[in-house]
C-alpha positions, 0 to 999 in steps of 0.5 A: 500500500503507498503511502498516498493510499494510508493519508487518504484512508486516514482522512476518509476514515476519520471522525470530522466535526464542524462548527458553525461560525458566523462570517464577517460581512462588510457593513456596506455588503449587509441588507439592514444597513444598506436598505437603511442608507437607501431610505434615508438618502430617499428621505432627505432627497427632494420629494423623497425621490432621487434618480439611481445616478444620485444614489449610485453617488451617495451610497459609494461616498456614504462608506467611508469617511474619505468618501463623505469628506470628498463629496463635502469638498466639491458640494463647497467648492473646495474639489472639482467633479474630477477630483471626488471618486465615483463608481456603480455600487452593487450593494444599493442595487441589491438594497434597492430591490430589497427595499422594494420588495418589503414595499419601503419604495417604489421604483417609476419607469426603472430611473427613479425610485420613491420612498413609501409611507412606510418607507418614511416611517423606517426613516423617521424610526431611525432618526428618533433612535438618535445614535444608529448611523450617526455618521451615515445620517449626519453626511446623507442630511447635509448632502442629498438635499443639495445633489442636483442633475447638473452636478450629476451630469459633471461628475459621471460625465467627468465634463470638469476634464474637457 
């Protein structure tokens, strides 16, 4: 018998027991806290609705301190469009459909997407908390009512370059 033939025999023949143990997840990449920056980017927004470009732009900022500090900069004049960070994220595709399905928003022609009564009432519920996502609350208050088509447009457009 080769040696190969023992070890795989000691491996198939012997007792295993698992344990389960949770696995970290990135705060961004759980549903409780990116349907909860959803619906709070929704309830300081104009009419309590906003476009997936405004979204897409504050829920990648709303992550990092770094990200909230940029955003602030150019919303003050301090950077151009060019100099804030912009991507797609996919946790607030995922939060957006979520969201929608527990009806705390509706989506109108797949471009905008509204906050519900119930929607309104998840916000108000975590404002009256007080501490949760002091910082997610602080930035999404100061900055969603300002974000506008025309400051969209520059910075996914990147028009400050040209």
């Amino acid at each position: 018998m080769s040696s190969d033939s023992i070890l795989r025999n000691a491996i198939l023949g012997g007792a295993f027991t698992y344990s389960a143990r949770p696995d970290p997840v990135p705060g961004d990449l759980r549903m409780s806290w990116g349907i909860a920056v959803l619906v709070l980017a929704l309830f300081f927004s104009h009419g309590k609705k906003s476009n997936f470009q405004k979204l897409q732009f504050m829920a990648h900022a709303v992550r990092l301190r770094e990200g909230r500090e940029e955003v602030r900069g150019l919303l003050s004049g301090e950077y151009n469009a060019a100099d804030v960070s912009v991507r797609v994220e996919p946790s607030l595709n995922r939060a957006v459909a979520f969201a929608h399905a527990l009806q705390l928003v509706t989506i109108k022609k797949g471009t905008s997407v509204s906050l519900t009564d119930s929607g309104k009432k998840m916000a108000e519920a975590i404002l009256k908390e007080g501490d949760t996502l002091k910082d997610e609350v602080s930035f999404l208050g100061d900055v969603a009512p300002k974000m506008t088509d025309i400051l969209m447009k520059r910075v996914w457009r990147l028009e400050d370059i040209i």
